[in-house]
DOMITI-181215 format. One line per field, with one value per residue (C-alpha): residue in one letter; x, y, z. Coordinates in nm, 2 decimals, decimal comma, padded with zeros to 4 digits. Layout:
BEGIN
rest <- [a:...]
east <- [X:...]
north <- [Y:...]
up <- [Z:...]
//
This chain:
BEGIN
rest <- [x:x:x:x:x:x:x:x:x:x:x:x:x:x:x:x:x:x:x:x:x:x:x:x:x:x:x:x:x:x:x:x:x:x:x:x:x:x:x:x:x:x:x:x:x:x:x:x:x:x:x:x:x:x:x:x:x:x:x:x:x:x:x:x:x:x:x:x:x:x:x:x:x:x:x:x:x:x:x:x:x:x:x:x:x:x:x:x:x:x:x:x:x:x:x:x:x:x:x:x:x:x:x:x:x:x:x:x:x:x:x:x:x:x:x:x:x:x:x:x:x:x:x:x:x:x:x:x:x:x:x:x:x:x:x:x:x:x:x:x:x:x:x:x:x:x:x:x:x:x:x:x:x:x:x:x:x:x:x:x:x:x:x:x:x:x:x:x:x:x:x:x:x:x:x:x:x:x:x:x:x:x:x:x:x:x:x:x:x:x:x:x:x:x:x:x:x:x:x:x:x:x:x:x:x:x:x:x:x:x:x:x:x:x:x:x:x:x:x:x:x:x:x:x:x:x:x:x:x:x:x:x:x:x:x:x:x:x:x:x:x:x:x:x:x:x:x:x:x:x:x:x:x:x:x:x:x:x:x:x:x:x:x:x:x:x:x:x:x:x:x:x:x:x:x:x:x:x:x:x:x:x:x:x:x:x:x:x:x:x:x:x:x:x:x:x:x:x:x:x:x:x:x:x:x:x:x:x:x:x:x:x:x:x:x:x:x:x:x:x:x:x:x:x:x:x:x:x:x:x:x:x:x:x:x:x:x:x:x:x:x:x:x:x:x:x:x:x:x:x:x:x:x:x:x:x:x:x:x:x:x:x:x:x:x:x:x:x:x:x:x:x:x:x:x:x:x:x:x:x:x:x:x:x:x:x:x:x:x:x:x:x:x:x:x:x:x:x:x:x:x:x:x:x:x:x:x:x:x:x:x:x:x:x:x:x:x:x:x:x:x:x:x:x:x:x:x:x:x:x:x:x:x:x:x:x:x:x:x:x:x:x:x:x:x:x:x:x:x:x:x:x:x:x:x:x:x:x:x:x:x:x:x:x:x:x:x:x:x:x:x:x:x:x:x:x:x:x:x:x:x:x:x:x:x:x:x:x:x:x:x:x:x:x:x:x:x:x:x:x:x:x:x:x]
east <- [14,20:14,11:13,73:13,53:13,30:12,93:12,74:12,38:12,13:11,80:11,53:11,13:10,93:11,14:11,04:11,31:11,23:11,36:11,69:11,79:12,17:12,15:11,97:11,78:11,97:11,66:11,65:11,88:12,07:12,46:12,54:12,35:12,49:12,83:12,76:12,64:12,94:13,15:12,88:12,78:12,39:12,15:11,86:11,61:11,63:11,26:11,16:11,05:10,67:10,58:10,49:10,72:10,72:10,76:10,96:11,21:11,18:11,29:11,58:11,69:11,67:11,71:11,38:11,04:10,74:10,62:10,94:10,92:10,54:10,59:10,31:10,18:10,27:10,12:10,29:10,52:10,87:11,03:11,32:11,50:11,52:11,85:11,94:12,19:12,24:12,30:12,52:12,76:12,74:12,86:13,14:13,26:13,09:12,95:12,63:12,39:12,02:11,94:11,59:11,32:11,28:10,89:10,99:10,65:10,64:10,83:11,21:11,29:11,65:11,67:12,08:12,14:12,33:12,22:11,93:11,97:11,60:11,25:11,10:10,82:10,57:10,37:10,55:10,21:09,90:09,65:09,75:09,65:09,42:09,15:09,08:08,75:08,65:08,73:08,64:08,71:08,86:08,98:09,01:09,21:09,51:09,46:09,61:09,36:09,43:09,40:09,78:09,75:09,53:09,69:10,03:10,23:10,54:10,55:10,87:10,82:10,65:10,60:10,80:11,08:11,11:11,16:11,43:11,60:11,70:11,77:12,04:12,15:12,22:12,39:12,61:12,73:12,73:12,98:13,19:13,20:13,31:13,59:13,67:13,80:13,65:13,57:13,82:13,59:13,42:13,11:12,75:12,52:12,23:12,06:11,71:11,48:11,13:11,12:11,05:10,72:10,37:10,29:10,39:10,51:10,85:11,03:11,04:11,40:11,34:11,02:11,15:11,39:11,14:10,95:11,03:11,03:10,95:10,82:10,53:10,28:10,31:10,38:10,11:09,77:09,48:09,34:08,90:08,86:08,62:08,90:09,17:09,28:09,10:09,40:09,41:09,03:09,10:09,37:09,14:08,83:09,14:09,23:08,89:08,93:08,58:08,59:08,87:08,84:09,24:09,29:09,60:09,69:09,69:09,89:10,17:10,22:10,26:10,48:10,71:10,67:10,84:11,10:11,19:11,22:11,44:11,67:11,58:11,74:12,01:12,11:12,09:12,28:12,54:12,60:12,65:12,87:13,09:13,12:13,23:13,52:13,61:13,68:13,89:13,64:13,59:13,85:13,75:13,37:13,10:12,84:12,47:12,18:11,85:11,48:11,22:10,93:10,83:10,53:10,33:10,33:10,00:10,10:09,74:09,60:09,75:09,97:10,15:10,25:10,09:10,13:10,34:10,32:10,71:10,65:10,57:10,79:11,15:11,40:11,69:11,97:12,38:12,66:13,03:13,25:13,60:13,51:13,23:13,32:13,17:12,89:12,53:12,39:12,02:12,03:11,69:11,79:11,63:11,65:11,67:12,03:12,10:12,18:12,40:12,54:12,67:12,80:12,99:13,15:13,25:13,41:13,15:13,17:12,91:12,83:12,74:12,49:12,33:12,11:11,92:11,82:11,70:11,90:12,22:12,54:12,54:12,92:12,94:12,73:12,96:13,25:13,16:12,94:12,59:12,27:11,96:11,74:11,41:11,33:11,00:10,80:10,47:10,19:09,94:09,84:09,57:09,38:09,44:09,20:09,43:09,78:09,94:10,28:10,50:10,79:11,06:11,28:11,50:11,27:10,91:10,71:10,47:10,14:09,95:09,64:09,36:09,09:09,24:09,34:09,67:09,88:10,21:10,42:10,74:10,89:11,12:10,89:10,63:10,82:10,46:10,31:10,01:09,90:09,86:10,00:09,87:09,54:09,78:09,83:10,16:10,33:10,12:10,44:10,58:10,29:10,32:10,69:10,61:10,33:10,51:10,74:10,52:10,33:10,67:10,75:10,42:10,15:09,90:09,61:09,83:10,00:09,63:09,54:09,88:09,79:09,43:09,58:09,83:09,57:09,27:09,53:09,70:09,33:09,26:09,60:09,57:09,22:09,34:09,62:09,46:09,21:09,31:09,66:09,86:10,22:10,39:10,68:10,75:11,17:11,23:11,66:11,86:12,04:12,29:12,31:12,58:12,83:12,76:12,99:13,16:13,12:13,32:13,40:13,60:13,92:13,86:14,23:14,18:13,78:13,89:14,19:13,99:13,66:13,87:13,96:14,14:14,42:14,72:14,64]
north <- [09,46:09,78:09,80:10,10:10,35:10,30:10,62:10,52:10,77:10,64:10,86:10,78:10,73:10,74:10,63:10,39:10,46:10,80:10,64:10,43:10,47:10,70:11,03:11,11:11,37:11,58:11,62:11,94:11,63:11,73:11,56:11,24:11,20:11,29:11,00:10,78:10,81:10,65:10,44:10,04:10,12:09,92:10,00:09,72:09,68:09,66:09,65:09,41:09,55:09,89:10,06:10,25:10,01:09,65:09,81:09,92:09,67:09,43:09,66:09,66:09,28:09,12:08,92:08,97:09,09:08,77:08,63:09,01:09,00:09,37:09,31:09,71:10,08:09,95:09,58:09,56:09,50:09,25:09,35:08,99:09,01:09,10:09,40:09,54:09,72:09,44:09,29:09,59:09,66:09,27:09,33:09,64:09,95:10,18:10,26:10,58:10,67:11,02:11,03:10,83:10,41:10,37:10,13:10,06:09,93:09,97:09,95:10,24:10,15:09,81:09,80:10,15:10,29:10,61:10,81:11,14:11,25:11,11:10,93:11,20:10,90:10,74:10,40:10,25:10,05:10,33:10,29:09,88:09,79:09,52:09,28:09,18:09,49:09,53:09,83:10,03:10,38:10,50:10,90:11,01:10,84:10,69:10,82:11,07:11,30:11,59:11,56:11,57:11,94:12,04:12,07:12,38:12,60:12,66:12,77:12,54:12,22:11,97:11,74:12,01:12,10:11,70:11,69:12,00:11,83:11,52:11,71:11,91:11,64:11,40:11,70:11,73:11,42:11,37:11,65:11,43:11,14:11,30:11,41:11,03:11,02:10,63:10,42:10,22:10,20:10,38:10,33:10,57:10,63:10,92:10,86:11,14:11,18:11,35:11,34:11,16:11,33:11,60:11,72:12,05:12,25:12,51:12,79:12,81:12,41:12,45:12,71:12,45:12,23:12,54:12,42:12,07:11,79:11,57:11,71:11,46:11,11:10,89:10,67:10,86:10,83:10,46:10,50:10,31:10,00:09,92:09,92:09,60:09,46:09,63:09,93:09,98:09,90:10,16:10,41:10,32:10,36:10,69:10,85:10,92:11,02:11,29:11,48:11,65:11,58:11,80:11,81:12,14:11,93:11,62:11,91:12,07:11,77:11,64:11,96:11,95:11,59:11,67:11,99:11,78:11,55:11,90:11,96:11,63:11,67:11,99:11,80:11,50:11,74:11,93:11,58:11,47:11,78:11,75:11,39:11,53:11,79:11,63:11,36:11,11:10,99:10,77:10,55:10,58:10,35:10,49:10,37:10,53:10,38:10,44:10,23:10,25:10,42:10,67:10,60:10,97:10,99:10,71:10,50:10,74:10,59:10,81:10,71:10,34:10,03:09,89:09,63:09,84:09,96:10,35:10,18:09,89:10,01:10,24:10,31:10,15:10,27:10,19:10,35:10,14:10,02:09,66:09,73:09,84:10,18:10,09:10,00:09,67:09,52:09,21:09,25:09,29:09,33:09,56:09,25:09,21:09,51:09,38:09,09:09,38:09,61:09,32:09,17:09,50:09,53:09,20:09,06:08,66:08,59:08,25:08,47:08,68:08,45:08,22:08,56:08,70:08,58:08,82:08,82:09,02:09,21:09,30:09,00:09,11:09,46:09,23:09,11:08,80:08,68:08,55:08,45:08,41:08,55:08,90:08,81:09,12:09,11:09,34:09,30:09,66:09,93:09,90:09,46:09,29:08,95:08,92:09,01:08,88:08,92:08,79:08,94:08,67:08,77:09,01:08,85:09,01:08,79:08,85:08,69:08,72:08,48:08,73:08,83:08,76:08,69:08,92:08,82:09,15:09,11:09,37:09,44:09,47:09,63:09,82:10,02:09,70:09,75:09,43:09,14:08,83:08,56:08,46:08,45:08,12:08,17:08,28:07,97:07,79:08,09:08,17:07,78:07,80:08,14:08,00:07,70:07,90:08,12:07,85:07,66:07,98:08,15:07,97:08,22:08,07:08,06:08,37:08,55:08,38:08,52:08,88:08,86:08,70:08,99:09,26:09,13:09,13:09,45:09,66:09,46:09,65:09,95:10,02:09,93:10,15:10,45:10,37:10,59:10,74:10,70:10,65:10,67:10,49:10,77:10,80:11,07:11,18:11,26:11,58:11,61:11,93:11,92:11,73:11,99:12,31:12,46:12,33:12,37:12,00:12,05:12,16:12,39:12,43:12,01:12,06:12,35:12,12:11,82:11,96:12,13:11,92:11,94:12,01:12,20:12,38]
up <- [09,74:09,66:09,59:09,35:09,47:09,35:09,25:09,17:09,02:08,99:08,85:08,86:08,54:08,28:07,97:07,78:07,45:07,51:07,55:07,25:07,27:07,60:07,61:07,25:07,10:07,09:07,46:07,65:07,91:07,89:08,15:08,11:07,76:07,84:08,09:07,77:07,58:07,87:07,97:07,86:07,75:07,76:07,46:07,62:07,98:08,15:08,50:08,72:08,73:08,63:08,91:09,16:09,47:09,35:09,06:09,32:09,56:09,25:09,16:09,51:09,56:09,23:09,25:09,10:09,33:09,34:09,55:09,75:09,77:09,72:09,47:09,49:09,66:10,00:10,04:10,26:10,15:10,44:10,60:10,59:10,20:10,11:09,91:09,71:10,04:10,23:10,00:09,99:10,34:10,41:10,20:10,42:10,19:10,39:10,24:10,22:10,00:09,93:09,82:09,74:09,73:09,82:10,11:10,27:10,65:10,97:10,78:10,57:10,55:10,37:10,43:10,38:10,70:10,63:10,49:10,41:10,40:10,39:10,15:09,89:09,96:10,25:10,42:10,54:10,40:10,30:09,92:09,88:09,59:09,70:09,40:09,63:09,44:09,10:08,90:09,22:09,20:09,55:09,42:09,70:09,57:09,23:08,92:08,72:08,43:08,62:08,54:08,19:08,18:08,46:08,30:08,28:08,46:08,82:09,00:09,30:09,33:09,63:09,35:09,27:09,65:09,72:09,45:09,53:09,88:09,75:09,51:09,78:10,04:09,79:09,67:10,03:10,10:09,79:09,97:10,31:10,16:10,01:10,32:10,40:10,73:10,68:10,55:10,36:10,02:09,97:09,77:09,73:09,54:09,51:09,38:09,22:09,19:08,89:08,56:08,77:08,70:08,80:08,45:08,61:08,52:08,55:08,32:08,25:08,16:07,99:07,72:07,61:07,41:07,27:06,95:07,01:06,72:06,99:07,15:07,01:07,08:06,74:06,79:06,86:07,08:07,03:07,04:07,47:07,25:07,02:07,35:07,49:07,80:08,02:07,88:07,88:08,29:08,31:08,14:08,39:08,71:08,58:08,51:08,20:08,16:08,40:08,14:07,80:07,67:07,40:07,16:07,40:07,73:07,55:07,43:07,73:07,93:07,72:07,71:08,08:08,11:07,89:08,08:08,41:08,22:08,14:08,52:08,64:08,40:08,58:08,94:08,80:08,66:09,00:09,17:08,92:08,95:09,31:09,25:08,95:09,18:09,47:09,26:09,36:08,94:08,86:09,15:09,11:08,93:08,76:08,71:08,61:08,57:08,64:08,84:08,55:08,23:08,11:07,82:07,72:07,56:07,33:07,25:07,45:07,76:08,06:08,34:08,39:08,50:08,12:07,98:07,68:07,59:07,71:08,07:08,09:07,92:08,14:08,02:08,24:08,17:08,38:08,38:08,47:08,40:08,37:08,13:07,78:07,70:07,39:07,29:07,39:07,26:07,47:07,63:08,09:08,34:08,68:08,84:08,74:08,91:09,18:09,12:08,87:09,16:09,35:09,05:09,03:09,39:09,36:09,65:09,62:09,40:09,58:09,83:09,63:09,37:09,63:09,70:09,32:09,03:08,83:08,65:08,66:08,30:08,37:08,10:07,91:07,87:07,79:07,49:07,58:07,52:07,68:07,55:07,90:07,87:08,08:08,29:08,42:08,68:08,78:09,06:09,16:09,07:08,72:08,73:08,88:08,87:08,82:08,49:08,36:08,02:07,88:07,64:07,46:07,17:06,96:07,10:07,40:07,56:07,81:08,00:08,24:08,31:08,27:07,94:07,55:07,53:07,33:07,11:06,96:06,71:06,86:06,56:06,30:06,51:06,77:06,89:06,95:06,73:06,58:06,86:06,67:06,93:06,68:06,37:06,19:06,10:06,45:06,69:06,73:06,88:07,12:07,23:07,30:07,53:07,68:07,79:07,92:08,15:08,26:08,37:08,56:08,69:08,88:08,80:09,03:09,33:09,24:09,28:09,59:09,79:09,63:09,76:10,11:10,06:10,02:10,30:10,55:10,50:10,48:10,88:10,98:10,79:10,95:11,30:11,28:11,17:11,46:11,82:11,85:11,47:11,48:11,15:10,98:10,79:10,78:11,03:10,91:11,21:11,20:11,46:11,49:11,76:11,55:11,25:11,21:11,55:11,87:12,20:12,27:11,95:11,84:11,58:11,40:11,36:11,25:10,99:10,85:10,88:10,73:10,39:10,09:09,89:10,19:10,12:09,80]
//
């Protein structure tokens, strides 16, 4: 049987909200919302954990960090956990990642044949948190909001420049697989740093959103003493104190994100025209997703590492014949990614579903229901123990041992202002939810196999970086002898060969 082509854009730090029913119509994204209109969206699809390794690591293998034990950016993501890669690749897809997937340790291909370039960010263990020390800021890597006033226009970035080849080796890549040198079906996602802090853009970006409505977040700064007990930890990992944020700083980083959403618009767009003009759409899937949110300035909060909607919603859409093209509210998650792209593909699903915890949501773009709760995790820099949340029908859920927990109706209260878990009148709900994490999540043992998780890694790390270092940084292979001209070939085949389309 003849079997789709999968194009996967994944984009980093995306906040969901900003996608209701695919791009907001305030923000300059063409491309993105002509993708929309043909697209199955999904208005509340969450990730795994919001932060960019487990995040992906989840959307990759269709299980939460606590089956990966990619609990952080330094944990080590095992390479005999299967993959959407793997899967694909099984099947006969021949598979290929431009750009960034945070894979930390020795395997920085997870299934993917072939990378295209390196990844932006380190592969090793220099970036593990150490709950031994809470309250700990490790400057040299941790967030701070020397983002936030450092906001502005710059014409080249070490973020843009990352992008930029990303673009331009997925673009060519597109070209070379219409080429039809392999037979077989083709994945490939091309993954983007951007709209990611630095909130840096480009000028021709930037004077888009000059005039912008949405330069202020809706809900505004919340005082750090009347801040929940996470929050007040994300403020302490992020210095807060170090930084006077004025309205100035909160508007220009804000027009900034926008513009690099306008930014990857553009690169999406000139991907997308490669695949329409090499007559590659009719036979193509679609997705787009990100691995996390950014709270924008919203409470007072930036970046991720929340459970808080900004942080925890991405927008997820997915072109596809099989999936009618409209808005779905169904709470997903990017676990069900994975079983997602296999369903698609027509991979047995026997052979998928022992390895993820997802679920296909090609149903769910056919018209049917489920009510399964969407379970998230966090374990990483500003928690001090283990975190989890749930989102069932219009309820959110959270729960950590060192804290309160918190209850939200997240239809009548969609910024999550008023914590319902002390109210009278909503106790039947908290004790469903609650039974319901506790059947799922061992939180004691969950902490002691982050702690294990995080001793052992900071033994290695130091040994490593001890004497003669050897990275696992992805090192892409040009073959520079296979590329263009070359005497051992023939170059009337290489020039016919190497053109499409032929004949015209």
């Amino acid at each position: 049987m003849s079997r789709p082509n999968i194009l996967i854009f994944m984009v980093d730090q995306l906040n969901g909200t900003l996608f209701p029913d695919g791009p907001a119509d305030w923000l300059h994204a063409p491309n993105l919302k002509a993708l929309a209109a043909r697209s199955t969206r999904f208005a509340n699809a969450y990730t795994a954990s919001p932060l960019c390794a487990p995040g992906r690591a989840s959307f990759m293998s269709g299980q939460l960090p606590s089956a990966t034990r990619v609990y952080d950016n330094a944990a080590e993501f095992a390479s005999s956990i299967p993959t959407y890669a793997h899967h694909l690749r099984r099947a006969g897809y021949q598979t290929c990642l431009s750009g960034k997937m945070h894979f930390v340790g020795a395997d920085q291909l997870h299934g993917f044949e072939e990378r295209l370039t390196t990844d932006v960010y380190p592969p090793d263990f220099g970036w593990t948190p150490d709950y031994r020390k809470p309250g700990e800021r490790i400057d040299w890597w941790y967030h701070n909001m020397g983002s936030v006033t450092g906001a502005g226009v710059a014409e080249i970035t070490n973020q843009l420049e990352y992008d930029d080849e990303v673009a331009y080796h997925a673009t060519r890549k597109v070209y070379d697989l219409a080429r039809g040198g392999d037979e077989r079906p083709w994945c490939l996602t091309v993954s983007f740093t951007h709209p990611h802090d630095p909130y840096v853009a480009r000028r021709k970006y930037w004077d888009l959103y000059e005039d912008c409505d949405h330069l202020l977040p809706e809900v505004p700064t919340i005082p750090y003493e009347e801040q929940d007990a996470h929050s007040k930890r994300i403020f302490d990992a992020n210095d807060w104190r170090s930084f006077n944020i004025t309205e100035d700083d909160i508007r220009r980083s804000r027009r900034a994100y926008f513009a690099n959403i306008s930014y990857l618009d553009d690169k999406i767009g000139e991907i997308l025209t490669a695949l329409e003009t090499t007559r590659q759409d009719k036979d193509t899937i679609i997705l787009f997703v990100s691995d996390h949110g950014d709270m924008l300035g919203e409470r007072g909060l930036w970046f991720k590492m929340s459970f808080y909607e900004g942080s925890s919603r991405v927008p997820i859409m997915i072109s596809s014949p099989d999936m009618a093209p409209g808005l779905i509210t169904t709470p997903v998650s990017n676990i069900d990614i994975c079983p997602t792209l296999c369903d698609l593909a027509g991979v047995s699903m026997e052979e998928v579903m022992p390895w993820t915890t997802g679920e296909s949501l090609m149903p769910l773009g056919q018209g049917q229901t489920r009510t399964s709760p969407v379970a998230m995790e966090y374990a990483a820099e500003a928690s001090y123990a283990p975190m989890v949340a749930l989102r069932y029908g219009k309820w959110k859920y959270t729960r950590c041992t060192l804290d309160p927990e918190q209850l939200f109706d997240l239809e009548a209260d969609p910024h999550e202002l008023t914590n319902l878990a002390e109210v009278p009148e909503h106790q039947g709900t908290l004790t469903s939810l609650r039974a319901k994490a506790e059947a799922r999540w061992d939180l004691d043992r969950f902490d002691a196999d982050i702690r294990e998780s995080q001793a052992r890694r900071w033994v290695v790390y130091e040994a490593l970086r001890n004497g003669a270092y050897y990275p696992w940084d992805y090192q892409p292979l040009q073959k520079a002898s296979d590329r263009y001209m070359r005497n051992h070939m023939d170059l009337n085949v290489l020039e016919e060969n190497q053109r499409f389309p032929r004949g015209e």
